[in-house]
C-alpha positions in Angstrom: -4.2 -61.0 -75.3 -5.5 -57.4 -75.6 -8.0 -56.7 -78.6 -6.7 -55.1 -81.5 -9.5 -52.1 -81.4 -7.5 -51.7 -77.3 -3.8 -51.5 -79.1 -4.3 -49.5 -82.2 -6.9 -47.1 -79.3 -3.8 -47.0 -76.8 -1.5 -46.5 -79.6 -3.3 -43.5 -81.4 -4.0 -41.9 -78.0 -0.5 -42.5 -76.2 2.2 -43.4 -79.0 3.5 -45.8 -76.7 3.0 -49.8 -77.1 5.1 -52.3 -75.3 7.2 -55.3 -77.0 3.7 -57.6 -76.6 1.9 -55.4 -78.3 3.5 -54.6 -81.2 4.6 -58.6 -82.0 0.5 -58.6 -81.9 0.5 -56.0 -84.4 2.9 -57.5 -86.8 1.2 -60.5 -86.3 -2.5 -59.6 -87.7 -3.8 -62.0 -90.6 -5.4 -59.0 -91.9 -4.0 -55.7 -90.3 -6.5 -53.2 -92.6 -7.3 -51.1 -89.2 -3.6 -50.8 -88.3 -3.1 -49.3 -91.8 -6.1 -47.3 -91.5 -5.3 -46.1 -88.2 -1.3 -45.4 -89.1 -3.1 -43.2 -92.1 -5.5 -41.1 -89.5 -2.3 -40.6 -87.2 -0.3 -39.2 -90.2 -2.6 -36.9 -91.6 -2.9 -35.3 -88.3 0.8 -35.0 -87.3 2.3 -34.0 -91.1 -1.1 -33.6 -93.2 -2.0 -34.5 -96.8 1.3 -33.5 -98.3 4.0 -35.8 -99.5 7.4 -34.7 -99.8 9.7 -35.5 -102.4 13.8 -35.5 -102.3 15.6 -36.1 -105.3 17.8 -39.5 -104.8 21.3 -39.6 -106.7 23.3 -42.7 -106.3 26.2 -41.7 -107.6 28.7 -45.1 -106.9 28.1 -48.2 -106.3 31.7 -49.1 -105.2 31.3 -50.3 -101.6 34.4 -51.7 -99.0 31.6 -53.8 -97.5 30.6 -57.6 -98.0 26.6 -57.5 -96.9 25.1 -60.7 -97.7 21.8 -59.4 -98.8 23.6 -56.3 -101.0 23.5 -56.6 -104.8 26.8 -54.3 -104.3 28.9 -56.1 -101.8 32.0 -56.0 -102.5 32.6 -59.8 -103.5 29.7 -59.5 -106.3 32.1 -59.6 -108.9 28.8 -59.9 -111.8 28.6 -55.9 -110.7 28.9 -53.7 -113.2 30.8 -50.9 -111.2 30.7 -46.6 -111.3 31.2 -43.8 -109.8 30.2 -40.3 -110.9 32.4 -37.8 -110.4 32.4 -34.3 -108.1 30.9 -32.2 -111.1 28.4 -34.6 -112.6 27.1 -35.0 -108.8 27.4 -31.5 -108.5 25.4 -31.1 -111.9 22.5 -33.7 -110.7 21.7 -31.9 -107.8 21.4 -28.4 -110.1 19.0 -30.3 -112.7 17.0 -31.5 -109.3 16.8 -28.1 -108.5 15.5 -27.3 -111.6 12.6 -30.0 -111.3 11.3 -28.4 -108.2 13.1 -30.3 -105.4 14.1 -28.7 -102.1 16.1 -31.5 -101.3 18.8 -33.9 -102.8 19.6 -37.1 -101.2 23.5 -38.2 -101.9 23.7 -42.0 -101.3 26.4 -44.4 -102.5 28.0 -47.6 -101.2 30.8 -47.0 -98.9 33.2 -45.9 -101.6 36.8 -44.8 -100.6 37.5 -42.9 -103.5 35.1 -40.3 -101.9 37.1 -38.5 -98.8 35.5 -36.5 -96.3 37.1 -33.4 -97.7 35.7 -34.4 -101.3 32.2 -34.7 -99.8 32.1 -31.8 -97.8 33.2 -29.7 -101.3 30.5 -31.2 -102.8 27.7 -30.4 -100.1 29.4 -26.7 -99.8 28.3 -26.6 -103.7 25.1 -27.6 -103.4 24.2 -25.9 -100.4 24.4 -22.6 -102.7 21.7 -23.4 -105.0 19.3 -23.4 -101.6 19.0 -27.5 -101.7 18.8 -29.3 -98.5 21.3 -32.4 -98.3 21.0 -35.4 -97.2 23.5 -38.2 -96.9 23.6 -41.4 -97.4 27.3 -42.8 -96.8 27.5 -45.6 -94.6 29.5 -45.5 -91.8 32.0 -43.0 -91.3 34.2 -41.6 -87.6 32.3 -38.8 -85.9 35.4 -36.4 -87.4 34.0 -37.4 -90.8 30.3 -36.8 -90.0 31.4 -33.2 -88.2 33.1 -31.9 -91.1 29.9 -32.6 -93.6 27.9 -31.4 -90.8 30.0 -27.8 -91.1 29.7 -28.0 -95.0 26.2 -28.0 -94.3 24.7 -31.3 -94.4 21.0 -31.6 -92.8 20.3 -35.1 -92.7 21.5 -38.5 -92.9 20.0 -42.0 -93.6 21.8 -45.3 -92.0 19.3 -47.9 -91.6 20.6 -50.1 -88.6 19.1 -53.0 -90.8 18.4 -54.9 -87.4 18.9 -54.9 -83.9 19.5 -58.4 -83.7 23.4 -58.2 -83.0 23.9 -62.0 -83.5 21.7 -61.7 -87.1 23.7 -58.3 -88.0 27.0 -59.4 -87.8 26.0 -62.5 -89.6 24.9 -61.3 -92.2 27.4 -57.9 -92.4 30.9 -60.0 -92.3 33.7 -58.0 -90.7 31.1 -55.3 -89.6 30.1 -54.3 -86.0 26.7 -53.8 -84.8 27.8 -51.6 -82.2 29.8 -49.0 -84.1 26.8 -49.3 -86.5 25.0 -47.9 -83.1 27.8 -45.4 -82.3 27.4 -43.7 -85.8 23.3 -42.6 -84.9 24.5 -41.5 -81.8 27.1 -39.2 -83.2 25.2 -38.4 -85.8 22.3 -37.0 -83.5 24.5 -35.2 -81.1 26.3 -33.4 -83.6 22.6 -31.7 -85.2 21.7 -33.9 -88.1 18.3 -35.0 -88.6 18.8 -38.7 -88.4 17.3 -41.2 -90.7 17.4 -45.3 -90.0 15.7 -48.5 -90.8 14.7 -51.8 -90.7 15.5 -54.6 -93.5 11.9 -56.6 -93.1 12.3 -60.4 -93.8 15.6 -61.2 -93.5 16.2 -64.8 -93.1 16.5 -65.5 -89.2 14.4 -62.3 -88.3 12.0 -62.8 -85.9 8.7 -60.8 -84.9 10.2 -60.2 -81.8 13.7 -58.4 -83.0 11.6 -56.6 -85.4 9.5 -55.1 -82.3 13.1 -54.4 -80.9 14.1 -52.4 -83.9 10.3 -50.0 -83.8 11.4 -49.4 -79.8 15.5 -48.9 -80.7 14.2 -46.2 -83.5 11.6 -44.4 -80.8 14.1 -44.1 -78.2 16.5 -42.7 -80.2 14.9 -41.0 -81.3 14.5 -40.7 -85.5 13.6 -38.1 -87.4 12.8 -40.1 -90.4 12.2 -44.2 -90.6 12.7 -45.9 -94.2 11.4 -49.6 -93.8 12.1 -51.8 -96.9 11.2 -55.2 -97.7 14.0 -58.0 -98.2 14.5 -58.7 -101.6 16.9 -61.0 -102.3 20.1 -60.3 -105.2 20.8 -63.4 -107.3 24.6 -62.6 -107.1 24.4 -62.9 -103.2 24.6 -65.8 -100.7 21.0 -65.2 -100.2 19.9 -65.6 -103.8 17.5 -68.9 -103.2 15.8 -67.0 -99.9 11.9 -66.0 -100.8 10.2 -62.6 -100.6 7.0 -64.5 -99.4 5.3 -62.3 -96.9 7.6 -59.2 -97.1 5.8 -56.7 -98.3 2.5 -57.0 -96.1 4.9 -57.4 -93.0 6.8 -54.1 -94.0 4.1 -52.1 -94.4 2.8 -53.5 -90.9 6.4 -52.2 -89.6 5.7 -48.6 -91.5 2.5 -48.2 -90.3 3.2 -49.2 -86.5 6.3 -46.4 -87.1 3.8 -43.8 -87.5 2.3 -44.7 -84.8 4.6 -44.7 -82.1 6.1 -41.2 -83.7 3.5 -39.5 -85.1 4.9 -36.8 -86.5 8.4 -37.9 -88.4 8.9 -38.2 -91.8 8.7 -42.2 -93.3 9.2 -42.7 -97.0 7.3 -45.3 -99.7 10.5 -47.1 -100.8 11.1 -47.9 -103.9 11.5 -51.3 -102.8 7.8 -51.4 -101.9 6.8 -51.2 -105.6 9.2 -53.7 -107.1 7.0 -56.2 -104.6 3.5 -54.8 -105.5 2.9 -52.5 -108.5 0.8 -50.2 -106.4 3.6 -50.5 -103.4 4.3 -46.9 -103.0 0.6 -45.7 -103.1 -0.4 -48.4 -100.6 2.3 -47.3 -97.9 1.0 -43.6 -98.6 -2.0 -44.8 -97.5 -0.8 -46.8 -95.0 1.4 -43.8 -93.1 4.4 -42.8 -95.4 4.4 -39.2 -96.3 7.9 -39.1 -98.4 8.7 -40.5 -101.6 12.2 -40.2 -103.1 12.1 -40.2 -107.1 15.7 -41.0 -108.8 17.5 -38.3 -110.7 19.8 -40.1 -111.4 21.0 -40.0 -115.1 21.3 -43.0 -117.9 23.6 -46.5 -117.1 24.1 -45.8 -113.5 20.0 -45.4 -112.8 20.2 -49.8 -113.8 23.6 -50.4 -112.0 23.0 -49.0 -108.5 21.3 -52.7 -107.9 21.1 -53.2 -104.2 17.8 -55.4 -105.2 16.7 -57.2 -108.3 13.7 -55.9 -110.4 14.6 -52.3 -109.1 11.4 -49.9 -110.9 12.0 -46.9 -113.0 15.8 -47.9 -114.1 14.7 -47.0 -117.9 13.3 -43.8 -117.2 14.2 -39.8 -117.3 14.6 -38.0 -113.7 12.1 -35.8 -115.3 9.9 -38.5 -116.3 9.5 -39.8 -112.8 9.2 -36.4 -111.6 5.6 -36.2 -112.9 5.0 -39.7 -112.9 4.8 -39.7 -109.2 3.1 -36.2 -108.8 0.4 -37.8 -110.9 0.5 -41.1 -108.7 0.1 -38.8 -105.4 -2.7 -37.1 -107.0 -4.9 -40.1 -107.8 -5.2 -40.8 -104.1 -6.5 -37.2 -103.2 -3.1 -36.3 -101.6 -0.6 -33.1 -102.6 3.0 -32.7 -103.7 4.5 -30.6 -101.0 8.0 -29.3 -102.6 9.5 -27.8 -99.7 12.3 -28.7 -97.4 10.1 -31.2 -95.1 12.4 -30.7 -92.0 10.7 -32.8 -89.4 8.0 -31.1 -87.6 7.9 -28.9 -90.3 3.6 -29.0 -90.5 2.6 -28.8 -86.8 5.0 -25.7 -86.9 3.2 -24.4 -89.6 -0.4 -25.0 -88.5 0.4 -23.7 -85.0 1.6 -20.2 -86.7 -1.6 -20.2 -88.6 -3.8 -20.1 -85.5 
């Protein structure tokens, strides 16, 4: 086996590690010079700053049945919403208002919401000068064109894993492969493209978690979001345990940065509701996003993917400078600006 000091050296230096190497990675008993390396890489590649997007989850009504989803469709304990067209519209104005350069739009996969209806809605935003992200599921490449032409920049759909036998398990009716085709369309027709890992699924193994770090490089992303398993009592994974999750993905995270140095990988939420200083530790550990909720009142509690979700109570201003403050107590910035990918080393090269 090659030493740990050789990897995270190689790593660092090439941003390349083969399939060996990174199930030796994930498999450290105490991984404190992965994280400290992931942290060097990213202040190089996109610097002290950490860029916030203003999330609004604005229904929770979702076609799919996903074993691990607090909203699958067959969790009939739900509470159910949906916010319509103007109060989305409104959110993202109040955003605006807070400082952010970008809104993130993310439901379940809600019917109600036709690709016309979205595109309106992006169109509308797009004149206040906000960047839009999207966070829909999956949709047919005629779908993803026409928010593309309203002016959509980005959008997140986290491949969950690349295990095909383990997807479609665990996503009845679903279809790895389309799951696939979506990124591919999605990158082809301009969007920055966002995906993910779910990190302790039951039946996950260090080796298909390797497979998902290699699947996002050669794609490749634009941003990563890796989130701990947490299992929903109203699923059929309610009695499954969160031991080891969190350390393992933060090891994912930081390995991300690694291999591409330069793209744009959040502190989940998620993170937190495991360890109360969750968010700061994967800052430190190569995350450079962080994606406070504007959402307003009930819905803030009932957009429950995962138990013990943080902030639920709070204002979208509240959180605004809650996390500022957070970001500042490790020495690092609040960058409000767009954050397209690349966006520093462009910057620092036109400085020179």
């Amino acid at each position: 086996m090659v030493a740990e000091t050789e990897i995270l050296a190689k790593a660092k230096a090439t941003h390349t590690l083969a399939k060996e190497e990174i199930i030796a990675l994930l498999s450290l008993p105490d991984a404190r010079a992965l994280f400290q390396t992931a942290d060097e890489v990213r202040r190089q590649f996109v610097g002290d700053e950490v860029y916030l997007r203003g999330l609004i989850e604005f229904s929770n009504y979702c076609k799919n049945d996903c074993m691990y989803c607090g909203i699958r469709r067959s969790n009939l304990q739900a509470k159910r919403y949906r916010l319509s067209p103007q109060e989305i519209v409104k959110l993202a104005e109040k955003a605006a208002g807070y400082g952010y350069k970008t809104v993130v739009l993310q439901s379940g996969e809600d019917g109600w919401f036709s690709a016309d209806k979205m595109a309106d809605i992006v169109r509308q935003i797009k004149k206040m000068g906000l960047a839009v992200t999207l966070s829909l599921g999956e949709k047919t490449r005629e779908e993803y064109a026409l928010y593309r032409q309203a002016g959509a920049d980005r959008y997140l759909l986290r491949i969950e894993t690349t295990d095909k036998v383990l997807y479609e398990k665990l996503d009845p009716q679903m279809s790895w492969l389309n799951r696939a085709r979506c990124l591919t369309d999605l990158k082809a027709l301009g969007y920055e493209v966002g995906s993910g890992s779910l990190v302790g699924l039951p039946g996950q193994t260090a080796e298909s978690l390797a497979d998902d770090l290699l699947f996002f490089k050669q794609i490749p992303v634009d941003m990563a979001g890796i989130g701990p398993f947490i299992p929903h009592p109203h699923t059929p994974l309610a009695n499954e345990t969160t031991n080891g999750h969190f350390e393992l993905a933060l090891k994912m995270m930081a390995i991300m940065r690694l291999l591409l140095p330069d793209i744009n990988i959040p502190a989940t939420t998620a993170m937190e509701t495991l360890h109360p200083q969750g968010r700061l530790l994967a800052l430190q550990s190569g995350a450079n996003v962080v994606m406070p909720n504007v959402t307003e009142g009930e819905p803030r509690k009932m957009y429950e993917l995962y138990p013990g979700k943080i902030c639920t109570s709070d204002t979208p201003e509240k959180c605004r400078y809650c996390i500022a403050g957070k970001i500042e107590s490790i020495g690092r910035t609040v960058q409000m600006s767009y954050g397209f990918h690349g966006e520093y080393l462009k910057n620092k090269a036109q400085e020179k």
